[in-house]
C-alpha positions in Angstrom: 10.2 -17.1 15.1 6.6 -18.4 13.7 4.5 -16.0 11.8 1.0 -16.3 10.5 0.5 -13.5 8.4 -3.5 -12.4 7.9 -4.5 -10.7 5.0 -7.7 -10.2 2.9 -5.3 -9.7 -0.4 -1.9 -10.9 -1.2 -0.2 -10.3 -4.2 0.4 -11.6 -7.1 -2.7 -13.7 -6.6 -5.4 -10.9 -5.7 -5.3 -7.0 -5.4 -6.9 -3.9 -5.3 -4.3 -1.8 -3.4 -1.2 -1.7 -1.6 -1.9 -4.5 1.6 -1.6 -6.9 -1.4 1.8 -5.5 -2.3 3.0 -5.4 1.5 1.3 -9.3 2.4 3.6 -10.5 0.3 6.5 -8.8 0.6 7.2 -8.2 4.4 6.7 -12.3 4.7 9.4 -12.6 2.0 11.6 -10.4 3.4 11.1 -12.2 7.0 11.7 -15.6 5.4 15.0 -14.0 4.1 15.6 -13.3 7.5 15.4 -17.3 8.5 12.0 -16.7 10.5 9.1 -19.7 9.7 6.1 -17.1 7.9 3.3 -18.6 6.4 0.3 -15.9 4.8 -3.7 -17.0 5.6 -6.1 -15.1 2.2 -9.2 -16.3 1.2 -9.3 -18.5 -2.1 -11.7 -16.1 -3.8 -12.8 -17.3 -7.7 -11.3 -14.0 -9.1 -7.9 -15.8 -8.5 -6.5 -16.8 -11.6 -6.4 -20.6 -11.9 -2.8 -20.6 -13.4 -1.7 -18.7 -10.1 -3.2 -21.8 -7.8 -2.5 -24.7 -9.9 -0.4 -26.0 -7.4 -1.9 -26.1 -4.4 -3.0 -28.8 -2.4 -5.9 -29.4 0.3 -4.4 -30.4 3.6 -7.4 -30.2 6.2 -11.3 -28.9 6.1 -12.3 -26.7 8.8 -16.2 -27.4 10.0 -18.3 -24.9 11.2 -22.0 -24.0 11.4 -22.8 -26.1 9.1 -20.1 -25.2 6.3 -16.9 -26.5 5.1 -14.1 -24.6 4.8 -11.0 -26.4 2.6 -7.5 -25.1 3.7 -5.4 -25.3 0.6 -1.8 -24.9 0.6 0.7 -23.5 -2.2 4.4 -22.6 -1.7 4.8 -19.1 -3.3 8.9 -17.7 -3.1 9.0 -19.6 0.0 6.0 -18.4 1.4 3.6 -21.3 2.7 0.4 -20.0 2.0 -2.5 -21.0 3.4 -6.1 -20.8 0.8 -9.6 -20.7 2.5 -11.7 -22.0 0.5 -15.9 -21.7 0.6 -17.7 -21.3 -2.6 -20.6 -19.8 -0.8 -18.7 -16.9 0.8 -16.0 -16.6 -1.5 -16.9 -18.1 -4.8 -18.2 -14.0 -6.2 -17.5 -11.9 -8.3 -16.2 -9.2 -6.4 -13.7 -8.4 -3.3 -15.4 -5.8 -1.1 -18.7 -4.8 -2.7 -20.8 -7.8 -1.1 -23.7 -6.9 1.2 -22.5 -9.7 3.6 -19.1 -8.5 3.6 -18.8 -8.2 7.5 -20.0 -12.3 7.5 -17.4 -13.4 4.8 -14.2 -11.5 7.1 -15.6 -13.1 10.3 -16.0 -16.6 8.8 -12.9 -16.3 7.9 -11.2 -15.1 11.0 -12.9 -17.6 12.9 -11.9 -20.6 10.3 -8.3 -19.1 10.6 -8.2 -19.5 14.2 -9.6 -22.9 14.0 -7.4 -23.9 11.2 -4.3 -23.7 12.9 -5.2 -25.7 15.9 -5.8 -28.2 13.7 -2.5 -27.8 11.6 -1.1 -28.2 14.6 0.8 -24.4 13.7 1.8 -22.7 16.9 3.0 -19.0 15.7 4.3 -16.7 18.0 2.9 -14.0 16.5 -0.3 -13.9 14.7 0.2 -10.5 12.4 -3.4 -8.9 11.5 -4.0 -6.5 8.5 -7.1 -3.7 8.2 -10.8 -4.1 9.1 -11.0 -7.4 7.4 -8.9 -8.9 9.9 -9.7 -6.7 12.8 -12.1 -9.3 14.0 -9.1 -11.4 15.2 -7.6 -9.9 18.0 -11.4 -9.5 19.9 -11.7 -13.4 19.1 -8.6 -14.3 20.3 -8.9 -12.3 23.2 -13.0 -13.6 23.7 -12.0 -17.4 23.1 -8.5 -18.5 22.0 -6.1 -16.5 23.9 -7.0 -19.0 27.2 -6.8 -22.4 25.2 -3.4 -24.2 25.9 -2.4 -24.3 22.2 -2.4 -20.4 22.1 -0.1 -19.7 25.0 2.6 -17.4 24.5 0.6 -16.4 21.6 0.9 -12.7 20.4 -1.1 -10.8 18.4 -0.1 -7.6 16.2 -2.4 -5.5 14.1 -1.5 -3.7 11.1 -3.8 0.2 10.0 -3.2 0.3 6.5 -4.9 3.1 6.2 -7.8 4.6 9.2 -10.0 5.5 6.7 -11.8 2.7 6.0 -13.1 0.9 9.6 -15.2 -2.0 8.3 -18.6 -0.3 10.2 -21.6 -2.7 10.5 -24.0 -4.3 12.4 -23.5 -6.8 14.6 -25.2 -9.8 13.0 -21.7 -11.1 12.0 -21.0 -11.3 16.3 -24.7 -13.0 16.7 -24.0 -15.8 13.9 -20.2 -16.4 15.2 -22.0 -16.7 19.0 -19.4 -13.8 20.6 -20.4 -11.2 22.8 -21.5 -7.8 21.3 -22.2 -4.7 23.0 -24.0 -2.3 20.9 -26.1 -2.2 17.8 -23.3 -2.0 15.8 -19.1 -3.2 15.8 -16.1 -1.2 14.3 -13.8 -4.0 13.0 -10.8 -1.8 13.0 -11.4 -0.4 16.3 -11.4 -4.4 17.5 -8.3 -4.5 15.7 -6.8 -1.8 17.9 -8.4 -2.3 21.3 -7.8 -5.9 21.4 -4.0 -6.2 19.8 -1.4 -6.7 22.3 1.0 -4.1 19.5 -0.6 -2.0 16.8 1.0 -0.3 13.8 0.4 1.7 10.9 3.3 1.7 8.0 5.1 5.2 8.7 6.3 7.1 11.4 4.3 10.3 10.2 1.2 8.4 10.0 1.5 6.9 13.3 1.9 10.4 15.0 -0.6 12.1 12.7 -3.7 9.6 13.9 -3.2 10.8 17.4 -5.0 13.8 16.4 -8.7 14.9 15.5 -7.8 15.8 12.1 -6.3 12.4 11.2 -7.9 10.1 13.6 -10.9 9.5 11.9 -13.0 9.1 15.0 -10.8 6.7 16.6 -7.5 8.7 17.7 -9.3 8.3 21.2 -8.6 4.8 21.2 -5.0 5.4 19.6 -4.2 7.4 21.9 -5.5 5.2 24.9 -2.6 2.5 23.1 -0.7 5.1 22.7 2.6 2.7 23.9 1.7 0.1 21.9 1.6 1.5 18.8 4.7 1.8 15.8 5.4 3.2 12.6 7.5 1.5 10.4 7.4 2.6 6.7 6.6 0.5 4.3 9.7 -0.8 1.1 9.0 -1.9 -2.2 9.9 -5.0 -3.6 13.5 -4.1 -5.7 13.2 -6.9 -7.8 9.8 -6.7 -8.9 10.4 -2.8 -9.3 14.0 -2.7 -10.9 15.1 -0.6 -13.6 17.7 -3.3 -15.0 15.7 -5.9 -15.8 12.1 -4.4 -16.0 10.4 -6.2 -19.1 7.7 -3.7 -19.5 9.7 -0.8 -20.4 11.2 -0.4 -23.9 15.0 0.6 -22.4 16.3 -1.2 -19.3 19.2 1.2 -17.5 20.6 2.0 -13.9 22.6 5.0 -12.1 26.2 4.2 -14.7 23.4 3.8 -18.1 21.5 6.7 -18.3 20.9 6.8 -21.8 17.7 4.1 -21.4 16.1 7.2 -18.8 16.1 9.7 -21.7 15.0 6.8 -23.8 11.8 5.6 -21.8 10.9 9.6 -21.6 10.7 9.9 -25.9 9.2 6.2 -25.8 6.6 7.2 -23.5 5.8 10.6 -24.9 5.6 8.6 -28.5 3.2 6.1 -27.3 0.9 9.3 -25.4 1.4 10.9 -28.8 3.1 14.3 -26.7 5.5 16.3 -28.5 9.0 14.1 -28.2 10.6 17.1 -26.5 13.9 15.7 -24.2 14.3 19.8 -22.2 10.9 19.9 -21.1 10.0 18.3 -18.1 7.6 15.8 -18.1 5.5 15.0 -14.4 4.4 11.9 -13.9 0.5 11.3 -11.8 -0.6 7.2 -11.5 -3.2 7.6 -8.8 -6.4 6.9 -7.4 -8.6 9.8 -8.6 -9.8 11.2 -4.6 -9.8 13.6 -2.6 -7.2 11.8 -0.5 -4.6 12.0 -2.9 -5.2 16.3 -3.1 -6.6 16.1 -6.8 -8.5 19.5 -5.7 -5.1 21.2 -5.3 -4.4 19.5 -8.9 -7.9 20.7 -10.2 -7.3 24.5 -8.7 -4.1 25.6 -10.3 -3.3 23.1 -12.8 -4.4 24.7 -16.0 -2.3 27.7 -14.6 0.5 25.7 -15.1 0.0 24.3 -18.2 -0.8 27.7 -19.7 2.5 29.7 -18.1 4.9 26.7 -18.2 6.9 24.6 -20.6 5.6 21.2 -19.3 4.4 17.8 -19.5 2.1 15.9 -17.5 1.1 12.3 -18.4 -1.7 11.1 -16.1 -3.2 7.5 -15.4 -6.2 6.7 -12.6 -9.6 6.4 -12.1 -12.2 7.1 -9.5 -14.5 10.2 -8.6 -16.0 11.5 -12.0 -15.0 14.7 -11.9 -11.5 14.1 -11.5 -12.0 11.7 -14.8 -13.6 14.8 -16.4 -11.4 17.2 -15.0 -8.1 15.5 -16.6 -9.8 14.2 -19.8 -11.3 18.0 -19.9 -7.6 19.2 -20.0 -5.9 16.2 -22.3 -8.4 17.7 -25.0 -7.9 21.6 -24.5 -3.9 21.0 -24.1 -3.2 17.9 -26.3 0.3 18.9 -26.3 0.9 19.5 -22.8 -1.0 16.8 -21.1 -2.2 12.8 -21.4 -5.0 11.5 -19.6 -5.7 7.5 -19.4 -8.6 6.8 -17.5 -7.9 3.2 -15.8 -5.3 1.1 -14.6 -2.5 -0.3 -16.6 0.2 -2.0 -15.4 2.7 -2.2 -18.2 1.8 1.9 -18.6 1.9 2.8 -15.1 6.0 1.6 -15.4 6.7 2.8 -18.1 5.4 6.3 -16.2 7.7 5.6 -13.5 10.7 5.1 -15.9 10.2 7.9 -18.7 8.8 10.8 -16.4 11.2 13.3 -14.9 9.3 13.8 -11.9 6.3 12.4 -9.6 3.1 14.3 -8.3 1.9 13.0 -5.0 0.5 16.0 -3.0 -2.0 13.9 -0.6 -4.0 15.7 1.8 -3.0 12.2 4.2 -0.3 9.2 2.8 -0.5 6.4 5.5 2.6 5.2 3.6 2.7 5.5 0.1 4.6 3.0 -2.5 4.5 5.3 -5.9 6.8 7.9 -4.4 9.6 5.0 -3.6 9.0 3.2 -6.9 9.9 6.4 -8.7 12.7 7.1 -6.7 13.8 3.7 -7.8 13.5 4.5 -11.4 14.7 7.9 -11.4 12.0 10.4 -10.9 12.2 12.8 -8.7 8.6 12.8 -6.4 7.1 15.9 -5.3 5.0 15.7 -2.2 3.2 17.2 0.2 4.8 16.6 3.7 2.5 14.1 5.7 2.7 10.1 6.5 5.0 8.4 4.9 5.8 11.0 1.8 7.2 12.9 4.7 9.2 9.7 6.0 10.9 9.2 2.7 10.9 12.2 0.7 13.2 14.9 1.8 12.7 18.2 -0.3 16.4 19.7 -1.7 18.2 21.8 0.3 20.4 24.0 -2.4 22.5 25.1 0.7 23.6 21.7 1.8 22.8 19.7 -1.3 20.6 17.4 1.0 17.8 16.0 -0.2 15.8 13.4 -2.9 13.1 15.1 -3.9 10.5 18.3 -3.7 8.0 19.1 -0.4 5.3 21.5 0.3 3.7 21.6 3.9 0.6 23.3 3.6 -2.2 21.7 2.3 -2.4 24.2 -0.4 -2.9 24.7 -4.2 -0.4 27.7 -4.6 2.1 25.7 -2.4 1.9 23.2 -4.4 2.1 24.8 -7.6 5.2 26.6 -6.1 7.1 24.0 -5.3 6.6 22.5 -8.9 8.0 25.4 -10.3 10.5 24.8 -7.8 11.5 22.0 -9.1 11.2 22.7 -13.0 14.0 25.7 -11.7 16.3 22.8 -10.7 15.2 20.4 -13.6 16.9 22.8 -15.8 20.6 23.1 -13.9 21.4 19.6 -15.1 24.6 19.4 -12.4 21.9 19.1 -9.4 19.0 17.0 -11.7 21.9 14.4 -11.9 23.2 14.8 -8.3 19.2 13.7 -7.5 18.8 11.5 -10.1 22.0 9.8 -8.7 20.8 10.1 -5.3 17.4 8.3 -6.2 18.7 5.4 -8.2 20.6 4.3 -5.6 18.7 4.7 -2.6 17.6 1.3 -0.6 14.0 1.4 -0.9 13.8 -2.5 0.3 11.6 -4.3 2.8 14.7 -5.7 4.7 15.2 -2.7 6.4 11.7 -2.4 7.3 11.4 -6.2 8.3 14.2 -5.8 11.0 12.2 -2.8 12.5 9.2 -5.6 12.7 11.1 -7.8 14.1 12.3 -5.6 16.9 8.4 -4.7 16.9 7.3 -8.7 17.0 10.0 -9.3 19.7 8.7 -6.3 22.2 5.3 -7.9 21.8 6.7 -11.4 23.2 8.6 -9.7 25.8 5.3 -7.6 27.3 
């Protein structure tokens, strides 16, 4: 099968959140599978040069008066297609331009365009988010008739309903397509105009039906209701393996525990905690919002650190007073608690391999990646039980023995505070901390698994 796989971020070359992570590894995982997938992402100048070096042009695209230079670089054996237009995309940022709506819809046009001209036929053109939303409508407005296109499929991807891509419709008026109101909803183009939608868990797909989750378009959802999938998203095992990870200080796997209990003392050394094996030590890399249930962290969390025998090691940034908040607590509770305001890469793993457990109590998780990644290092997640955390993360039954990590329902502090003292109870009976620990380390957490279920998803489409 022919793929063109649509993205406004693919990783390694440019991102800001997980669709970088999942635009590059579903197409790998699909090329695994034998099936011809090639990824279309704007050449922005915050690419680094190394990164591109070998890329070469192959056609221009004209339109209104601009040039648009398709480059093309071979990444894992992923042809990947560069738009390049220094006006649009030659700036220093990714989302925060006022003519953001313009820049997406040039470049959903110029894909369109390009691969008439490439002479690329795919069978299923694969949209991701609001910045591609703007496909489907011109597809369905323009292309879809056109001779090239027939047979032609497309399938668009919610990452997360949140964010819609709201504006005016000037970016309509300039690309000469019909508009029908003062203002357009790119995602909601997305998902009226896509022969098959899908968002990246089961949960999540379910959960957007409703008022609470729907965001103002669960209408539409449900109108598509048929059309529409959850497949949870995998990590890529490689990239995320315990064996060979370079930025931890001890490499180890299910039969070599010994490097787990090292990366714990390494990573309480370099946070300057108290190198203390017996106590547990929780794990939060996050994005500091409300999405992710910080205010259930904020309410009870002191509590914790005052009645427990804990460590919590926390890296993010975002809303100020969740900055404040944690930096508030590092300083009261030097002992108990590290706070590093930021992103760091090389930090963030070496969270995932030293902590004993992971915090992820989200008041919504379209799918979630730091729950699997620390299941895939050996931490045991605790999560509240929506989207994908509830797709993935099945809390410990002490009847059965069932179970891979620790779940709370309600979206409530004192739930959630109970279920980590839960969880320190079972930390501490070391026969069922290594029955999970086992049970993590050697779960499949790939994309392959997930790519089949697309495939099934892509092959439904062509068969409508």
């Amino acid at each position: 099968m022919k793929m063109l796989f649509t993205a406004s971020e693919m990783y390694p070359f440019i991102k800001t959140g997980g669709l970088a992570d999942v635009a590059y590894a579903l197409p790998k995982a699909l090329v695994g599978l034998g099936h011809d997938v090639r990824v279309a992402i704007p050449m922005y100048s915050m690419i680094n040069p190394s990164l591109i070096d070998g890329r070469k042009k192959v056609i221009d695209v004209h339109f209104r008066d601009e040039v648009f230079t398709i480059n093309e670089l071979v990444h894992k054996g992923i042809k990947i297609y560069l738009v390049e237009n220094d006006r649009y995309f030659n700036r220093p940022t990714l989302y925060e331009n006022d003519d953001k709506d313009i820049q997406f819809g040039l470049f959903s046009e110029v894909v369109l365009r390009m691969l008439m001209i490439l002479d690329f036929k795919p069978d299923i053109i694969h949209c991701n988010d609001w910045q591609t939303g703007y496909i489907p409508y011109f597809f369905n407005q323009k292309y879809r008739q056109k001779q090239f296109y027939s047979g032609t499929r497309t399938v668009y991807t919610i990452h997360n309903l949140r964010y819609q891509g709201m504006f005016s419709n000037r970016a309509l008026e300039m690309l000469e397509y019909p508009f029908y109101s003062d203002h357009i909803n790119c995602m909601k183009m997305g998902i009226t105009n896509a022969d098959s939608i899908n968002t990246v868990s089961k949960t999540y797909a379910n959960e957007i039906l409703t008022d609470f989750y729907g965001e103002g378009l669960n209408s539409e959802l449900r109108y598509r209701r048929s059309d529409l999938y959850g497949i949870v998203n995998g990590i890529d095992m490689e990239l995320f393996n315990p064996i060979k990870d370079p930025h931890i200080a001890y490499n180890f796997d299910r039969d070599n525990l010994i490097g787990k209990i090292q990366n714990k003392l390494d990573l309480q050394r370099i946070l300057k905690l108290p190198e203390k094996l017996n106590v547990p030590l929780i794990g939060l890399i996050s994005r500091l919002d409300p999405q992710k249930g910080l205010d259930l962290i904020e309410r009870v969390l002191e509590e914790i650190l005052v009645t427990e025998d804990v460590q919590f090691v926390i890296l993010g940034s975002g809303f100020e007073k969740y900055e404040n908040f944690f930096k508030y607590l590092a300083n009261k509770y030097p002992d108990k608690i590290s706070t590093t305001i930021g992103y760091n890469a090389e930090l963030a793993q070496k969270i995932y391999a030293g902590s004993d457990m992971f915090l992820m109590p989200s008041l919504f998780e379209p799918c979630g990646l730091s729950q699997l990644i620390s299941l895939r290092y050996g931490t045991i997640p605790i999560v509240r039980e929506t989207g994908g955390l509830n797709d993935t993360v099945k809390s410990y039954n002490d009847v059965t023995n069932e179970g891979n990590g620790f779940s709370f329902k309600n979206y409530n502090a004192h739930d959630m505070m109970y279920t980590i003292r839960r969880a320190m109870k079972f930390y501490n009976d070391k026969g069922v901390w290594g029955l999970l620990m086992d049970r993590a380390l050697k779960g499949d957490y790939s994309w392959e698994k997930s790519a089949k279920e697309y495939m099934d998803m892509y092959n439904k489409t062509l068969n409508k």
